[in-house]
Each structure stands twice: as structure tokens, then as C-alpha cells.
C-alpha positions in Angstrom: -129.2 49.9 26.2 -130.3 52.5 28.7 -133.7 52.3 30.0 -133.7 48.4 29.4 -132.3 45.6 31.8 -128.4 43.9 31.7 -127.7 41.3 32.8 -124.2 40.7 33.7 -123.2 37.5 33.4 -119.8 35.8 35.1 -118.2 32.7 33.3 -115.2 30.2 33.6 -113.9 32.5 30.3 -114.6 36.2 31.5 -117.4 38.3 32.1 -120.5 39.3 29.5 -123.1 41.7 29.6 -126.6 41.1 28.2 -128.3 43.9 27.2 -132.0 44.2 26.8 -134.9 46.7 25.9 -137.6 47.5 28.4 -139.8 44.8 27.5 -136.8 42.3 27.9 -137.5 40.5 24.6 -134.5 42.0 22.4 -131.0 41.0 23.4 -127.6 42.0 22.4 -124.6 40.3 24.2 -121.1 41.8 24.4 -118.0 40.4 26.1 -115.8 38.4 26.9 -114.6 41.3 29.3 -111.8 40.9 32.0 -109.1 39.5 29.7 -111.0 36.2 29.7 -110.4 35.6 33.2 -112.6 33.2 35.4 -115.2 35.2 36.6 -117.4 34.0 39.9 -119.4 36.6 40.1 -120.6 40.2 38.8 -122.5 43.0 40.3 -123.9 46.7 39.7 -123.2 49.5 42.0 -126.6 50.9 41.9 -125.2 54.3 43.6 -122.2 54.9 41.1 -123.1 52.4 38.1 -120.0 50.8 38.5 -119.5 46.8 37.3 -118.0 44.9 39.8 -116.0 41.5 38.7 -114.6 39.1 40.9 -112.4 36.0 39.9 -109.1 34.4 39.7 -107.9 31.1 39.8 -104.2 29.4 41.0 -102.5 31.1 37.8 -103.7 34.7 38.0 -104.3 35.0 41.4 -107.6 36.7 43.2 -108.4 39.8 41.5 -111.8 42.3 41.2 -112.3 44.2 38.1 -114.2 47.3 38.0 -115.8 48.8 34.6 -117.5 52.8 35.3 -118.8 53.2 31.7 -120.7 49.7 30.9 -118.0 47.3 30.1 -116.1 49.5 27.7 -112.8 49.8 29.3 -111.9 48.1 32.6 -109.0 47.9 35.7 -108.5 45.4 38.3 -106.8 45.3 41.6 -105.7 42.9 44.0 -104.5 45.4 46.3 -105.1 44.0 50.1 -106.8 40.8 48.9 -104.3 38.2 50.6 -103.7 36.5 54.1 -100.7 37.2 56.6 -97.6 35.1 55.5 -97.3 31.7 56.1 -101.4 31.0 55.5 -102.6 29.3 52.5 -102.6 32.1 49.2 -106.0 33.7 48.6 -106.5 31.7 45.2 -110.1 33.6 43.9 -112.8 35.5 44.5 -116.2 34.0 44.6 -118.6 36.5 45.4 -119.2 40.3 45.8 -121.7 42.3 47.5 -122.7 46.1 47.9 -124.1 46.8 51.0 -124.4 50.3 53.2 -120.8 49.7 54.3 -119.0 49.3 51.0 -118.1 46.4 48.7 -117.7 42.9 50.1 -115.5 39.9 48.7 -115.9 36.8 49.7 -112.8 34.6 48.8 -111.4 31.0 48.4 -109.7 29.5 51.0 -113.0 31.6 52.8 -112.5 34.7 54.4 -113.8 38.2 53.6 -112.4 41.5 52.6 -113.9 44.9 52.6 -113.1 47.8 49.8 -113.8 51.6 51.5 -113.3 52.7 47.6 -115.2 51.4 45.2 -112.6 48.1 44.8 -109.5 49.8 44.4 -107.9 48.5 47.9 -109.3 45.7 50.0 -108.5 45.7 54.0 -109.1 41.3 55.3 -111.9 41.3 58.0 -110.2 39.0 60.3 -112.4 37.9 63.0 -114.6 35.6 60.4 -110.7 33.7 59.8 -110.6 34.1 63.7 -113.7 32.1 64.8 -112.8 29.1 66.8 -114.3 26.6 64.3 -112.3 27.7 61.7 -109.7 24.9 62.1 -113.0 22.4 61.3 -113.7 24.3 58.0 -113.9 21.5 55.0 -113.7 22.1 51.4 -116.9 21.2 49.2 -116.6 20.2 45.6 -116.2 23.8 44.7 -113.4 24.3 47.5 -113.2 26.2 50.7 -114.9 28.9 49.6 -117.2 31.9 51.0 -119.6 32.0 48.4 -122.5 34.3 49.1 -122.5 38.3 51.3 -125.9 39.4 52.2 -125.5 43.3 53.8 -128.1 44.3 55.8 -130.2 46.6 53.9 -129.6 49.7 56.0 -127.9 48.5 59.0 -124.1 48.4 57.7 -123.1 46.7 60.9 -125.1 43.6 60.1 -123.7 41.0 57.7 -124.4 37.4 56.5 -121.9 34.9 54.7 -122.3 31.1 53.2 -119.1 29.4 53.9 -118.8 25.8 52.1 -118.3 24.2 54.0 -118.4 25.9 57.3 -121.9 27.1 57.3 -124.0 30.4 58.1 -122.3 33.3 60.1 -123.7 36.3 61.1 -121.9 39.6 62.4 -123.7 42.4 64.3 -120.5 44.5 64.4 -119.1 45.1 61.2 -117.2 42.2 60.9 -115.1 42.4 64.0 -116.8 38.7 65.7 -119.5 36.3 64.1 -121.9 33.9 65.3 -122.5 30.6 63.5 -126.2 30.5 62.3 -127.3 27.1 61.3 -129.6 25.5 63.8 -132.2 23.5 62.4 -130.2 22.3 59.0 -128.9 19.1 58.7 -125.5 17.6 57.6 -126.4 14.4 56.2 -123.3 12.8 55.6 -122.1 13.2 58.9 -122.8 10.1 62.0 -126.5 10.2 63.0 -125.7 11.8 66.1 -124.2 14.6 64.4 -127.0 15.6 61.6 -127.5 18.7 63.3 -124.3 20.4 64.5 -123.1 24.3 65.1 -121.4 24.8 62.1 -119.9 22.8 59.0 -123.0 22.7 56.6 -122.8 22.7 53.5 -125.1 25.9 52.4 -125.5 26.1 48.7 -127.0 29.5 48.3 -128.5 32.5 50.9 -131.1 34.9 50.1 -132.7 37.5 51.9 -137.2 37.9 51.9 -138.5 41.3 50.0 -138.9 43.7 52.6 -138.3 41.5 55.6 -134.6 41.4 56.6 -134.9 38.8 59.2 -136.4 36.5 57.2 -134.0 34.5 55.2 -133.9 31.5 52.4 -131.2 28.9 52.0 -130.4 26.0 49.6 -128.5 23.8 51.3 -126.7 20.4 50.3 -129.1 18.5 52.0 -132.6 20.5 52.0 -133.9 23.5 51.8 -135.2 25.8 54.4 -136.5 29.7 56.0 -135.8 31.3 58.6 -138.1 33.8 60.5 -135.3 35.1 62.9 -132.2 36.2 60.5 -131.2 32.8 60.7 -130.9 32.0 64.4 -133.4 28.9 63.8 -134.1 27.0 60.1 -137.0 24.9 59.3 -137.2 22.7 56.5 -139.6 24.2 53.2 -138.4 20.8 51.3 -141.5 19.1 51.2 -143.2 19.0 47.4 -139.8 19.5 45.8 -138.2 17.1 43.6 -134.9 16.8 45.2 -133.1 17.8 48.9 -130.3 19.2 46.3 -129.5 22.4 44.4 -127.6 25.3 44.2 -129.1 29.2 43.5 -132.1 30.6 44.8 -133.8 33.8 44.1 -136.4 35.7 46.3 -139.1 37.8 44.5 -138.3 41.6 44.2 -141.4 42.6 46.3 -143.2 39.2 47.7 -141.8 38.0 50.6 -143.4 34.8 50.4 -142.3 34.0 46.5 -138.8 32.5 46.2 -137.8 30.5 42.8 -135.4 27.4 43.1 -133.6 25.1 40.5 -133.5 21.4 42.4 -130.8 19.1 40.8 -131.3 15.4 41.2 -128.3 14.9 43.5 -125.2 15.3 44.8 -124.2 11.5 43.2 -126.6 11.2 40.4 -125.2 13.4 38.0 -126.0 16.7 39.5 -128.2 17.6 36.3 -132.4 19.2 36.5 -134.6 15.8 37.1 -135.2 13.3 34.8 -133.2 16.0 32.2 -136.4 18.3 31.9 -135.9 21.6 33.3 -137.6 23.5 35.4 -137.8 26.0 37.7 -139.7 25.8 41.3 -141.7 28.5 42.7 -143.3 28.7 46.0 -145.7 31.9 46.6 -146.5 30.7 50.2 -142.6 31.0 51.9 -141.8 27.1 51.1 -145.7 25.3 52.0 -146.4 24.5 48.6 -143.9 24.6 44.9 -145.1 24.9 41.6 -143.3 24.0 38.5 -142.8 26.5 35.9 -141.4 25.0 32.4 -142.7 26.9 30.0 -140.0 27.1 27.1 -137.3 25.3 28.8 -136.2 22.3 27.3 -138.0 19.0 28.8 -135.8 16.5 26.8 -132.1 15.8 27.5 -131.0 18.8 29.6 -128.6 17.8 31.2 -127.2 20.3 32.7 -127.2 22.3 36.3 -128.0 26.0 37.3 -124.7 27.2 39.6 -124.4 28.7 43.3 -125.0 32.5 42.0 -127.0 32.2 38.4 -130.2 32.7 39.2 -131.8 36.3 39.8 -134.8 38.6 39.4 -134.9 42.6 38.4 -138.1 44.7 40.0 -139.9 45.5 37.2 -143.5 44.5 37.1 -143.9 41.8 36.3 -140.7 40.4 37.7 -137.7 39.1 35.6 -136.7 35.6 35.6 -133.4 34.8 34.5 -130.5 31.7 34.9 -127.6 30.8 33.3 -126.5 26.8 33.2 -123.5 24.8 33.2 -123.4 24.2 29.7 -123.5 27.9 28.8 -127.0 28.9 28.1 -128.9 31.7 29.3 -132.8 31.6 29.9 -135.1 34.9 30.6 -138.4 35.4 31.7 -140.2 38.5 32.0 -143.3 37.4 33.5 -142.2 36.0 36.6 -141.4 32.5 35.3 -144.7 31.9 33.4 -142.5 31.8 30.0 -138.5 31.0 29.3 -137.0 32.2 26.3 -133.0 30.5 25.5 -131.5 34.4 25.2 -127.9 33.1 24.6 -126.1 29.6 24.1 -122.8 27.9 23.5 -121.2 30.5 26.1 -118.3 29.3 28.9 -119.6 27.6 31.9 -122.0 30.4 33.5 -121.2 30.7 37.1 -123.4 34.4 37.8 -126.0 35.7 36.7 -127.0 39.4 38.2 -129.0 42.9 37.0 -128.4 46.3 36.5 -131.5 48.1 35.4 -131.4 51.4 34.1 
């Protein structure tokens, strides 16, 4: 639907695209795409309108499929995306990112691989696997996994990854060595004299501010917090929120100071939206105050959870809204959260929930 917004939309049963009109009301979903793979993530190529789809499991091994006409034929590769022999099989890929230098994968057991062309051959960046406190990584519920890339916007040298669980890293160098970025968040299930260690945190989610590349948000496991300093030093923004625990976040297209979050009500207690009524959070003043914003969404037995990557905005004005839960429905909002509309239901397991406009 050209001129509108998709949204492209990775499951635990292949990929989907959404497709809406410029006012975002209308939808029409197609898919599943990708042979019904499990797909952890989808993305646009803004520069070539390429789809990007990464996923994979034990079975099919890691694979990215690539669609250049909107879904209607597609081709996959795995070409590069493994470890040296003898190291434990690349199983999946979780995430994918476009940045100045290329196309990113970020993989299970983590690591991350980089394509030169568009996805068709992937060379292993090896000094992230390299990093001395490798050896300490732990899996989280979700595995070892390397589950979110944020690129530099025009600096391709610069690079951040979320490891769970091993943390933030940061290169300056394209890769080649990284620095562990996680002071100030805690790890609250380690000994009270470790709460605050180097690396091995369990970040849930990573997101860059509108316009200010040093200043970064990050759900964690335990809390949620900002950084003014490209993540050198965190503070906690966790105060007014329902719960220390979620998964996705979402920074505003243009505000640097509005970020939307989807707390769960914890790791133990079912890991379901509080009290079963969903909602999302929205601070406008970088994590001082949140604001509830239900509107349409359903405030009696929802019990379900929004995943790592399934929350997003487009940069139309207003903003889009949209998620994707556990249980396989698919809420939009095209005034910046005011409203929800249920857009789709009764799909797989959503696990990504991304835009291509245009």
C-alpha cells in the first residue's frame, strides 16, 4: 500500500506484513512469508527497500531472508553466519540492524556478523566473541543471545549491542575491540556485593534518543534507566513505573525526551501487563515522570506480555504506536498512544514489530 505505513511483523511461524493507508486506520495483512520459519526480527532497508528477515532455530539452522519487491518472492542465505569449528553451532538469528556500515546480525549463542551486500554473505566480527568476559557470558530465559544492534547514525565505526546475558558493549572501531558499558545498572540476583558489576546484566531492550546519539534508553531485567554519555554511566528512570521488569522500549521519532515502555509484573509472577490490564507507559520528560496510556487496550484478563523487539514508532505526525503480544495480537496507534486499535489477532507468538513507510 504505497504511500501508507507496514509494518513488518516477525513471529514463532514466519514473517507478516501489515499494510496500511496514510491515515493508518485500514489494514490488510499478508504472510506467513519465509516458509514459516521462526522469525526474531524484521527490518526495511530504507536506502534499497529491501525486507530483511532473520530467524532459525536448532532444526533449520540461522538463516536471513531478504524480500526486494514487498514480500512477494523471497531468498535466504546463511552464507558466513557460523563459528570456527569446534565452538557451539550458531542456532538463530535474533536481530538485524542497518546502519552506515551495512547490515548487522546479532546471533544466538551471541556474537555478531556483518553483510557488505545487502545479506547475501555474512563475514563473524570476532573481537565481541574475543572480549575477556566472554567465558562469564550466561544464558537468560531466551538463551545466549545478542538481541539488539544500534549503528551510530552516521559514524559507521560506532556500534552498540545487548547481550543477554553479558550486558552492554560498545565498539568505536568497527567492531575490531569493545568495551563493556553497564555502570550504574544493577544485577539483582547476584550477592549484594556484586549488584553492580562490569558486565553480565541482563539488558532487555536498547534504544537510541531522537537526535541525540549519546543519549541512550535501556530496559533491563532489573530496572530501567538513561544514559547521557552513550552508555558509559546509567541512572535509574524506574521511579513511577509499575514494575522494575519488561522487555521492548521505543523512543519517539523526534522528542528526545519521550520514550514508551510496556512493564510486565515480573520475572516470577507470570511475566504478564499488571493486574492483566494493559498498558503502555510514556514518559515525555527522559524517565522523571510516566503516564499511562490505555486507551482501547484491553483492561480485563490480558494476560499476555509485549517481547524484546515488538514495540516501535514510524515519524509521521503524529507518531505511530504500535506492539505486538505474546498471544498474537497486534495493537496500533496513530496518535502517539492516545488511542489503541486490536489491528490483527489469533497470529503466532509475535516476537518483532518494525516500519517501513513509504
Amino acid at each position: 500500500m504505497a504511500g501508507g505505513v507496514t509494518l513488518l511483523v516477525g513471529t514463532k511461524k514466519g514473517a507478516f506484513l501489515m499494510e496500511g493507508d496514510v491515515q493508518r486506520r485500514d489494514w490488510t495483512l499478508r504472510g506467513p512469508f519465509c516458509d514459516a520459519w521462526p522469525v526474531n526480527h524484521v527490518v526495511a532497508d530504507p536506502a534499497t527497500g529491501a525486507i530483511h528477515a532473520g530467524g532459525g532455530n536448532e532444526w533449520f539452522g540461522p538463516a536471513v531472508w531478504t524480500s526486494h519487491d514487498r514480500g512477494a518472492s523471497w531468498t535466504h542465505s546463511s552464507a558466513g553466519l557460523a563459528y570456527t569449528a569446534g565452538e557451539t553451532p550458531v542456532k538463530s538469528v535474533w536481530s538485524l540492524a542497518k546502519g552506515p556500515g551495512g547490515l548487522y546480525a546479532g546471533v544466538e549463542p551471541a556474537g555478531l556478523f556483518h553483510s557488505a551486500d545487502g545479506g547475501a554473505t555474512w563475514t563473524h566480527l570476532h573481537g565481541l566473541r574475543d572480549h575477556p568476559s566472554r567465558p562469564e557470558w550466561q544464558p537468560g530465559g531466551g538463551g545466549l543471545i545478542l538481541h539488539h544492534i544500534l549503528p551510530h547514525p552516521t559514524d559507521a565505526q560506532r556500534l552498540w549491542v545487548a547481550i543477554s546475558t553479558g550486558g552492554v558493549f560498545f565498539t568505536a572501531d568497527g567492531g575490531a575491540t569493545w568495551e563493556p558499558r553497564n555502570r550504574g545498572t544493577r544485577q539483582d540476583y547476584a550477592p549484594e556485593d556484586q549488584l553492580y558489576p562490569e558486565h553480565g546484566q541482563c539488558v532487555h531492550s536498547l534504544v537510541m534518543a531522537a537526535g541525540m546519539p549519546d543519549r541512550l534508553y535501556q530496559q533491563n531485567h532489573c530496572g530501567m534507566y538513561r544514559s547521557e554519555d552513550a552508555g558509559r554511566q546509567w541512572v535509574s528512570i524506574e521511579d513511577g513505573l509499575p514494575s522494575t521488569f519488561g522487555f521492548p522500549a521505543a523512543a519517539h521519532p523526534r522528542d528526545p525526551d519521550t520514550l514508551f515502555l510496556v512493564p510486565l509484573n515480573g520475572d516470577t509472577a507470570g511475566r504478564y501487563v499488571p493486574e492483566a490490564a494493559a498498558a503502555v507507559w510514556r514518559t515525555q520528560d527522559a524517565g522523571a515522570t510516566w503516564t499511562a496510556l490505555r486507551e482501547g487496550l484491553p483492561q480485563r484478563s490480558a494476560f499476555f506480555g509485549v517481547l524484546r523487539q515488538a514495540m516501535t514508532t514510524d515519524t509521521l505526525a503524529p507518531a505511530g504506536l504500535y506492539f505486538g503480544t505474546s498471544s498474537g495480537s497486534l495493537y496500533a496507534s496513530a496518535d502517539e498512544g492516545a488511542h489503541f486499535a486490536c489491528i490483527a489477532q489469533h497470529l503466532p507468538t509475535i516476537t518483532s514489530v518494525e516500519v517501513m513507510e513509504g
